[in-house]
C-alpha beads as a LAMMPS data file, in Angstrom:
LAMMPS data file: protein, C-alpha beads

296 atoms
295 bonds

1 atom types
1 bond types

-500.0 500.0 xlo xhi
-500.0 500.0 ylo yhi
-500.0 500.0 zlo zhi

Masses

1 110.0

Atoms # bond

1 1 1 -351.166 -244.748 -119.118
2 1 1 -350.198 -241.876 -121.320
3 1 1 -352.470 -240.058 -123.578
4 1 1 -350.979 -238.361 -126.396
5 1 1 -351.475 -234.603 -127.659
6 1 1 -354.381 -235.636 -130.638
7 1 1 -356.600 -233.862 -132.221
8 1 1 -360.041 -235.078 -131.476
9 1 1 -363.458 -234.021 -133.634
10 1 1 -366.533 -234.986 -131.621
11 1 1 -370.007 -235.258 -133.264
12 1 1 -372.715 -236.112 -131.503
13 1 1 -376.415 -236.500 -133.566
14 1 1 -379.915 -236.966 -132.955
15 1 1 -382.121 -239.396 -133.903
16 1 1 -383.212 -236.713 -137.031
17 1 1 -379.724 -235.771 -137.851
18 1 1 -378.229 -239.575 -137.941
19 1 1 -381.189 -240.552 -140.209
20 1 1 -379.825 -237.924 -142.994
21 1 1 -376.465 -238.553 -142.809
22 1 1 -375.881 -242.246 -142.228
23 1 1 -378.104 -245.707 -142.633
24 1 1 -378.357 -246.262 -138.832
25 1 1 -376.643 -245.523 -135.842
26 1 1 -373.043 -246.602 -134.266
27 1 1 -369.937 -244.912 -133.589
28 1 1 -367.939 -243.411 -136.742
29 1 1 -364.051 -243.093 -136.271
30 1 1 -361.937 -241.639 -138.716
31 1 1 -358.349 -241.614 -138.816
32 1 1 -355.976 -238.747 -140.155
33 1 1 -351.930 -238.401 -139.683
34 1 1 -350.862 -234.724 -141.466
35 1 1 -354.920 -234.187 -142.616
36 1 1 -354.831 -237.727 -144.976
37 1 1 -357.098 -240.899 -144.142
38 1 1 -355.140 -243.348 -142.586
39 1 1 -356.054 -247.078 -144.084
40 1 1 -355.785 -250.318 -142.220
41 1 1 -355.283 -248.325 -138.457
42 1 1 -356.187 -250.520 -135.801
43 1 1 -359.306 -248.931 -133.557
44 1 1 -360.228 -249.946 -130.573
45 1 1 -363.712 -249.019 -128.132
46 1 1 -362.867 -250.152 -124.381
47 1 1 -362.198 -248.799 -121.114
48 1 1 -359.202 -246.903 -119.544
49 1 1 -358.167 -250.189 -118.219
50 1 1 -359.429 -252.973 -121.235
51 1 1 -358.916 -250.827 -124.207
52 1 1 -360.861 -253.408 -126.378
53 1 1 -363.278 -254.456 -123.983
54 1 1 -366.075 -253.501 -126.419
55 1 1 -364.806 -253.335 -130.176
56 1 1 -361.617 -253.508 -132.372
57 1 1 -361.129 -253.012 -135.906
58 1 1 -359.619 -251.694 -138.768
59 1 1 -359.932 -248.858 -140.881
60 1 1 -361.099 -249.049 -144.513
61 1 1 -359.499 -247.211 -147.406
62 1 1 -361.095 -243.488 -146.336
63 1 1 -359.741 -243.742 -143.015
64 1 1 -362.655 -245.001 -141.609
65 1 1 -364.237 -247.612 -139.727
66 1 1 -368.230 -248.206 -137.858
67 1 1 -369.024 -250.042 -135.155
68 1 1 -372.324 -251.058 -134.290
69 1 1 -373.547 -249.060 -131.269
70 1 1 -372.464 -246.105 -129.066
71 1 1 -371.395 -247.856 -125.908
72 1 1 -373.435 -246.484 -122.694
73 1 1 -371.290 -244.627 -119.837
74 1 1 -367.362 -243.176 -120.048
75 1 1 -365.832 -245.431 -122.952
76 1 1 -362.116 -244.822 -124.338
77 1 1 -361.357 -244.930 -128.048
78 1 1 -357.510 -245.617 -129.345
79 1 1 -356.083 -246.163 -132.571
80 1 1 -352.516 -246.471 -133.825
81 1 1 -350.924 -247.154 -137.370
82 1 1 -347.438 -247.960 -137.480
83 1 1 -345.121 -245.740 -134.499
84 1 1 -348.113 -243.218 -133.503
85 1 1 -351.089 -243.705 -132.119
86 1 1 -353.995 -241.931 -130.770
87 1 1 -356.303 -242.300 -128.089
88 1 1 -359.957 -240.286 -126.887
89 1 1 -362.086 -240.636 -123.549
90 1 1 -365.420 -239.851 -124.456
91 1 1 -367.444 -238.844 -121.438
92 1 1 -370.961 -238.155 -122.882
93 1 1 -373.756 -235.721 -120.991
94 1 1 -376.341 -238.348 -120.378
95 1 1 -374.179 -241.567 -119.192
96 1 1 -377.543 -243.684 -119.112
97 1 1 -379.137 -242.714 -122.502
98 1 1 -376.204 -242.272 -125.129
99 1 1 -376.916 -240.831 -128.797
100 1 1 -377.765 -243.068 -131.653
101 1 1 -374.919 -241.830 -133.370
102 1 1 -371.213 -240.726 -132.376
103 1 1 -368.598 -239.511 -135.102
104 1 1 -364.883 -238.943 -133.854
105 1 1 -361.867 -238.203 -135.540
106 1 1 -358.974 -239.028 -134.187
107 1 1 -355.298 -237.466 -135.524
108 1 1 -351.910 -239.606 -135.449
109 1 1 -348.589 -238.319 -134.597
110 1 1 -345.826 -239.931 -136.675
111 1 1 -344.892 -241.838 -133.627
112 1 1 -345.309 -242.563 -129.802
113 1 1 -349.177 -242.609 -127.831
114 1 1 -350.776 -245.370 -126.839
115 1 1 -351.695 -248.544 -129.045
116 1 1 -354.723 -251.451 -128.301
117 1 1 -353.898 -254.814 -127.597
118 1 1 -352.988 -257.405 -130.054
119 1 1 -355.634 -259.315 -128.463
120 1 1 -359.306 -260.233 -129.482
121 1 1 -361.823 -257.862 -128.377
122 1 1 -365.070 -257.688 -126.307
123 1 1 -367.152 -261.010 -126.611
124 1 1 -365.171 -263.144 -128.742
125 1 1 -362.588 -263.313 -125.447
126 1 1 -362.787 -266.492 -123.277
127 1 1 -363.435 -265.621 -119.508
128 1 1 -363.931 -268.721 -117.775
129 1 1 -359.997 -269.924 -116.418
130 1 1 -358.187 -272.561 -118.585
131 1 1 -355.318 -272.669 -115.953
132 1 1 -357.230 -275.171 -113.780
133 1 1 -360.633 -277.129 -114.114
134 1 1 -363.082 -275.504 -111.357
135 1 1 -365.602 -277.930 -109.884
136 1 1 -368.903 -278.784 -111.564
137 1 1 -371.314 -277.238 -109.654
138 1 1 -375.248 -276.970 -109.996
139 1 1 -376.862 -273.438 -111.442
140 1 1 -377.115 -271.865 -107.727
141 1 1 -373.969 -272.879 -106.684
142 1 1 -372.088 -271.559 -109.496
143 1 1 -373.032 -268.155 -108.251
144 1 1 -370.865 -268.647 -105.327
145 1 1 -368.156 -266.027 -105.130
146 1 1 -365.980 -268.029 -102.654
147 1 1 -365.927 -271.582 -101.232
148 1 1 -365.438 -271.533 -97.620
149 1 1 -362.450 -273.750 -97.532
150 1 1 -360.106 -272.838 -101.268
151 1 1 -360.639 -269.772 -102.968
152 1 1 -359.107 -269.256 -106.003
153 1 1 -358.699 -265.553 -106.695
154 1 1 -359.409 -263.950 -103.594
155 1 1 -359.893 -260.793 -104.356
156 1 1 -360.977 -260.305 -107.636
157 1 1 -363.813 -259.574 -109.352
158 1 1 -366.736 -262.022 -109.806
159 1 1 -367.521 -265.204 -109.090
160 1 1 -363.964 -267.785 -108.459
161 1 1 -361.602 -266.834 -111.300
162 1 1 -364.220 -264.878 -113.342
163 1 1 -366.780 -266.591 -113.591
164 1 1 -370.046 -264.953 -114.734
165 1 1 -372.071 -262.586 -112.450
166 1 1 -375.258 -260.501 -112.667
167 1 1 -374.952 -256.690 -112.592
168 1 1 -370.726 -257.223 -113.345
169 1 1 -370.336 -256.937 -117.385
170 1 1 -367.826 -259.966 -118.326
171 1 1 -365.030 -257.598 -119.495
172 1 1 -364.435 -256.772 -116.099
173 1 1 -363.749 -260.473 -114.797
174 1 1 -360.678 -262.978 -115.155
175 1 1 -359.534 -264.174 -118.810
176 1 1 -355.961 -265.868 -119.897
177 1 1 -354.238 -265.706 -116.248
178 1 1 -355.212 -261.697 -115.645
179 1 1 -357.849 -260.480 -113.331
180 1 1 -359.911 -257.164 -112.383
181 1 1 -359.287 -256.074 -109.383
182 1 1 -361.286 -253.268 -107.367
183 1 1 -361.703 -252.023 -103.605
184 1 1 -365.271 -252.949 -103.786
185 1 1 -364.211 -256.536 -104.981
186 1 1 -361.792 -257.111 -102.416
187 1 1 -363.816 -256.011 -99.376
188 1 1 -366.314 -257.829 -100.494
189 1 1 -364.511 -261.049 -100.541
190 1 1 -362.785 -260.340 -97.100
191 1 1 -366.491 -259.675 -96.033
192 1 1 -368.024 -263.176 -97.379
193 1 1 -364.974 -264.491 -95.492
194 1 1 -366.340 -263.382 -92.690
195 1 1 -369.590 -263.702 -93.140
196 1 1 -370.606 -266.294 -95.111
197 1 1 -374.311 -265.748 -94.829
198 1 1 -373.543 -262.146 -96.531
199 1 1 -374.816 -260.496 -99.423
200 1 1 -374.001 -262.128 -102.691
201 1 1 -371.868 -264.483 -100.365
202 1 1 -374.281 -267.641 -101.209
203 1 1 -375.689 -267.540 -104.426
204 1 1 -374.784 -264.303 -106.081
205 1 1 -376.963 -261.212 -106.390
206 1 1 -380.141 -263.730 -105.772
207 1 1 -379.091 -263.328 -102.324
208 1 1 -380.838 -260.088 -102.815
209 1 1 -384.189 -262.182 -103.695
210 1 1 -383.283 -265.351 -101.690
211 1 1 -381.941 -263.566 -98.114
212 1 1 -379.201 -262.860 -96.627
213 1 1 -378.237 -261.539 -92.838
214 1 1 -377.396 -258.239 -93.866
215 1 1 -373.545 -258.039 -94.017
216 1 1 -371.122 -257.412 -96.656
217 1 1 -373.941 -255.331 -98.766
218 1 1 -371.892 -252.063 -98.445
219 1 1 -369.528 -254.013 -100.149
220 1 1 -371.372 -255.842 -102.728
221 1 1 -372.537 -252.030 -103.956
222 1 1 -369.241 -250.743 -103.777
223 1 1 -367.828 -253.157 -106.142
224 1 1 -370.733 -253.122 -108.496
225 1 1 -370.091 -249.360 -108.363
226 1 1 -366.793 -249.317 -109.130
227 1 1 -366.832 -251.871 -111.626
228 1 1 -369.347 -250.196 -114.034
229 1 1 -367.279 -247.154 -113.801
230 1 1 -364.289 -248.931 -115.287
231 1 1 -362.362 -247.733 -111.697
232 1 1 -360.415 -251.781 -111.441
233 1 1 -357.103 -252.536 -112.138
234 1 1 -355.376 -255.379 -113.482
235 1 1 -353.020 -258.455 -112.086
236 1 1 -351.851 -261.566 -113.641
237 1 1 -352.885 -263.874 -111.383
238 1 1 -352.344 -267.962 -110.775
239 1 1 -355.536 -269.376 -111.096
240 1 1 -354.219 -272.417 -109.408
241 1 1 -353.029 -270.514 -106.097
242 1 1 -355.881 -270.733 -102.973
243 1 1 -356.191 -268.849 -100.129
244 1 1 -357.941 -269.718 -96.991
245 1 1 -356.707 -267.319 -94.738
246 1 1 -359.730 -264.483 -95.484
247 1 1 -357.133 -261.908 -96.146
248 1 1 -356.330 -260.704 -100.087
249 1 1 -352.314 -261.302 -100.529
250 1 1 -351.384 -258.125 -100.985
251 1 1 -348.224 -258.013 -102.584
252 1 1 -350.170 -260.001 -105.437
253 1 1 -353.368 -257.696 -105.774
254 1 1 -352.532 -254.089 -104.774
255 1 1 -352.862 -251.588 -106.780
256 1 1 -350.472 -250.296 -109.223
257 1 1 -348.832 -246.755 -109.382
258 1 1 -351.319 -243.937 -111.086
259 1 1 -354.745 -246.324 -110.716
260 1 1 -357.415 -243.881 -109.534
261 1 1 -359.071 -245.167 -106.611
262 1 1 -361.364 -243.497 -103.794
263 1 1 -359.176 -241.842 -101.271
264 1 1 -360.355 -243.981 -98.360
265 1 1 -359.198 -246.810 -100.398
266 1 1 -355.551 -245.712 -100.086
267 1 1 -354.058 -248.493 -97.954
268 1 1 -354.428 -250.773 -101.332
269 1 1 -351.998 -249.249 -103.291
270 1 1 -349.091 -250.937 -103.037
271 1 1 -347.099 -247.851 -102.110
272 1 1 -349.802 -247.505 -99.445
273 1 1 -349.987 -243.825 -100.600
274 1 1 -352.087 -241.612 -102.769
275 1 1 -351.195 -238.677 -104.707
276 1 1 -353.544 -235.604 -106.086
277 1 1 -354.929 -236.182 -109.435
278 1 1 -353.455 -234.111 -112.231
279 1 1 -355.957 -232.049 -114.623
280 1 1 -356.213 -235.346 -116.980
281 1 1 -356.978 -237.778 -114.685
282 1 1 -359.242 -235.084 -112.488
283 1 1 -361.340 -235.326 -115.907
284 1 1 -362.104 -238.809 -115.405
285 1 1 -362.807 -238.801 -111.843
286 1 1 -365.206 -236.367 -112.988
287 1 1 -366.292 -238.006 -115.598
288 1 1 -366.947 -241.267 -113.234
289 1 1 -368.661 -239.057 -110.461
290 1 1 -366.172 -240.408 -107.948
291 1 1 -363.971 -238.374 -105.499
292 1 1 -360.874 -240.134 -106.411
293 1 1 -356.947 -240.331 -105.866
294 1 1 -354.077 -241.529 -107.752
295 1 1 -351.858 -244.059 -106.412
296 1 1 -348.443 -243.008 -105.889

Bonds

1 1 1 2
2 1 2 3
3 1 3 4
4 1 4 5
5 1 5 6
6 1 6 7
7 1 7 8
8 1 8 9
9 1 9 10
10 1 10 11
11 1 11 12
12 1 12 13
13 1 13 14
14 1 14 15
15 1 15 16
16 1 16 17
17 1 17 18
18 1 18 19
19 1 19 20
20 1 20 21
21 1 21 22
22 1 22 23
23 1 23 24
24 1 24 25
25 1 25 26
26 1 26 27
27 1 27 28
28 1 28 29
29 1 29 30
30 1 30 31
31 1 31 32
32 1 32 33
33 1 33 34
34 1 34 35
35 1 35 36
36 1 36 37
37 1 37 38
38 1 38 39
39 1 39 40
40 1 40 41
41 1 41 42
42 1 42 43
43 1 43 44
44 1 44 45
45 1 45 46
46 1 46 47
47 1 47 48
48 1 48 49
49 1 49 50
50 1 50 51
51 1 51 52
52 1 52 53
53 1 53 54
54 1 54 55
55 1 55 56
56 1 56 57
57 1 57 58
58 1 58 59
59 1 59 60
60 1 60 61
61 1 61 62
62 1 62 63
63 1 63 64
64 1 64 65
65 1 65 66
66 1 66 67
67 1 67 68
68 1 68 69
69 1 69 70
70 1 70 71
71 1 71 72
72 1 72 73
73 1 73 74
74 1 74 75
75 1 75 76
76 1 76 77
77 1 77 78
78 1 78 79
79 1 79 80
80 1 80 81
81 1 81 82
82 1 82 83
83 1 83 84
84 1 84 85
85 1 85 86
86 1 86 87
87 1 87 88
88 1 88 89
89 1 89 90
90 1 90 91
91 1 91 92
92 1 92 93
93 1 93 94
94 1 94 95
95 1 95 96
96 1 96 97
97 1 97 98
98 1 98 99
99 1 99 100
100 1 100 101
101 1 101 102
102 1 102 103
103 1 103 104
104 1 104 105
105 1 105 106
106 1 106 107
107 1 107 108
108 1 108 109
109 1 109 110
110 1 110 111
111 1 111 112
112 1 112 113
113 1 113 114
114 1 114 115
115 1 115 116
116 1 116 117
117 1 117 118
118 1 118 119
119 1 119 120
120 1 120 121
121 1 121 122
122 1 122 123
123 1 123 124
124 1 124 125
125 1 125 126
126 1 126 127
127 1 127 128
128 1 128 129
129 1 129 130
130 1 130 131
131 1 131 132
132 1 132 133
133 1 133 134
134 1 134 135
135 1 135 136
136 1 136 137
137 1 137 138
138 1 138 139
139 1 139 140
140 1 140 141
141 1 141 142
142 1 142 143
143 1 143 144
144 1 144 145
145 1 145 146
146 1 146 147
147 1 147 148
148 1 148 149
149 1 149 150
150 1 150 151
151 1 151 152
152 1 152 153
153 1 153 154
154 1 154 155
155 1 155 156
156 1 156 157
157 1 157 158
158 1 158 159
159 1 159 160
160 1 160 161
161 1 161 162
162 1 162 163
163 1 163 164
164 1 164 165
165 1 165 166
166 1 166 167
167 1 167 168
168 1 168 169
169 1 169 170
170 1 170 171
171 1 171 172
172 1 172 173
173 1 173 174
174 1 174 175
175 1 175 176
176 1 176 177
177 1 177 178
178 1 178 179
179 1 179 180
180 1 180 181
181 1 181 182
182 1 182 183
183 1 183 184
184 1 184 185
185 1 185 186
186 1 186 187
187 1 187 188
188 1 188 189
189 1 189 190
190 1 190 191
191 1 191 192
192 1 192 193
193 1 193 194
194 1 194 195
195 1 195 196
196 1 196 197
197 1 197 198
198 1 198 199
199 1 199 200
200 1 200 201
201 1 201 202
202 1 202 203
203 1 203 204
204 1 204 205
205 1 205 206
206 1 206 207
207 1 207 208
208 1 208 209
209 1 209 210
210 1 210 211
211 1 211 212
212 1 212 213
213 1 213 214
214 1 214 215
215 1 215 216
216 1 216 217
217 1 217 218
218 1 218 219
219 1 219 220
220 1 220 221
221 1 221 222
222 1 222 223
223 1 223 224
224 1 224 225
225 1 225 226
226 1 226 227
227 1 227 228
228 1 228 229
229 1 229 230
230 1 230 231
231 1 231 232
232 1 232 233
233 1 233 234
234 1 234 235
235 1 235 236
236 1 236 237
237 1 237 238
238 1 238 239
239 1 239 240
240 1 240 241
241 1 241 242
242 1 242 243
243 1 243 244
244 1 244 245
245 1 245 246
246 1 246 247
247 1 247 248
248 1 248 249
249 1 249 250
250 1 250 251
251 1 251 252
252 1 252 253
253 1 253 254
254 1 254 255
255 1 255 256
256 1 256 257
257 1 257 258
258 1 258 259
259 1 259 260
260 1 260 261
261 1 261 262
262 1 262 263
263 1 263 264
264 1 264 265
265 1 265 266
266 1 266 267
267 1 267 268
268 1 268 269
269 1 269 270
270 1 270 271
271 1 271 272
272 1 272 273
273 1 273 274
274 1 274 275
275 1 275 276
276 1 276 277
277 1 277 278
278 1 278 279
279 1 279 280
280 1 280 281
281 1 281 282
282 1 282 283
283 1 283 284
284 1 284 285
285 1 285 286
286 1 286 287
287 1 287 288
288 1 288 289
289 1 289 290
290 1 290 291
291 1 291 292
292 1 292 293
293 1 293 294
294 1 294 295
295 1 295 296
């Protein structure tokens, strides 16, 4: 993904400040291209990966446009009005506790950058697979990450083809024939393979309540991890393809040239090689708190 050369203003307010300068909290972009507003840009709050995995919008008439909250953690914002666009990864000091209020500005070239998707964004998305009909299962068993005998994307994150999970936040999982894919999330299912008895191999994270024998929790934390840091990648995927060997098909789920990944995790890019990170993307590892690479 390329980032373009824009000018960024960053506000962050207190509680105190926000109070005197706006009627609650949220994040505030505004939109310039040669110092002017820029009406009806489209602005989008995601990820690196999922660009609208929280909010998208428009701009008003002033250039600007609010949305409700300041999401926690590393989140992306990108815009883009006609050729240009525009895009800022916000990394704020206290991950876990962000400000009530964020104002950015965010300046568009006359053309190239990156644009968001022409798809909806963050809950009004359907995750649950419409490529095939899973089986109806009861409340415990739909927790189930893999059935022993077909598995339906093997490999990816959450339960069968995206179905929901505790501690994995829904953006992350399958929608519309595309899945998130991570190291965490494919060990993990290689592991249940293997050891059926694992954690969050039978019923989810209430294996953690319920019991397990002990295996595949490495895993389990790894792609939790990984997945809250926005570190997955994406793959169309056929819902309707099983696989009962225990082993992810690589060729369909490796990982793409420049995804950042941990360096131990190299073998899953499907050049089988990583690269250093340049100063841009060593920002984000840094921003994640993960020693990372970059695919080759």
């Amino acid at each position: 993904m390329r980032t373009s050369a824009a000018l960024v203003i960053l506000v962050l307010l207190g509680a105190d400040a926000h109070a005197q300068t706006a009627p609650g909290g949220g994040l505030f972009v505004k939109i310039t291209r040669n110092g002017a507003p820029v009406a009806k840009a489209t602005v989008c709050v995601g990820t690196t990966l999922d660009r609208n995995a929280f909010y998208q919008s428009a701009t008003d008439l002033q250039g600007s446009v609010r949305f409700a909250s300041v999401p926690g953690g590393t989140f992306v914002v990108t815009a883009h009005a006609g050729a240009g666009g525009a895009q800022h990864v916000h990394a704020p000091a206290t991950p876990a506790n962000p400000p009530p209020l964020v104002s950015l500005t965010l300046a568009l070239p006359l053309s190239g950058g990156p644009a968001c998707p022409d798809t909806p964004a963050g809950a009004q998305r359907t995750f649950r697979p419409s490529a095939i009909t899973l089986p109806q299962r009861s409340a415990v068993e739909a927790w189930r990450i893999e059935p022993q005998n077909r598995q339906h994307c093997f490999g990816a994150i959450g339960a069968e083809c995206g179905q929901a999970q505790g501690g994995l936040p829904l953006t992350a999982l399958c929608a519309n024939g595309r899945c998130f894919v991570n190291p965490g999330s494919w060990d993990h299912d290689e592991c249940c393979f293997a050891h059926p008895l694992g954690m969050a191999c039978q019923a989810g994270p209430l294996d953690a309540v319920s019991g397990h024998d002990g295996h595949c929790v490495t895993e389990w934390d790894k792609a939790v991890r990984l997945t809250t840091r926005g570190l997955n990648w994406v793959r169309d995927v056929d819902f309707a393809r099983t696989n009962a060997t225990g082993t992810v098909e690589f060729p369909l789920y490796c990982a793409p040239p420049g995804m950042l990944l941990p360096p131990a995790d190299a073998a899953k890019c499907c050049s089988r090689q990583t690269r250093a990170l340049t100063p841009v993307e060593q920002v984000r590892a840094t921003a994640a708190g993960e020693p990372l690479a970059a695919c080759r």
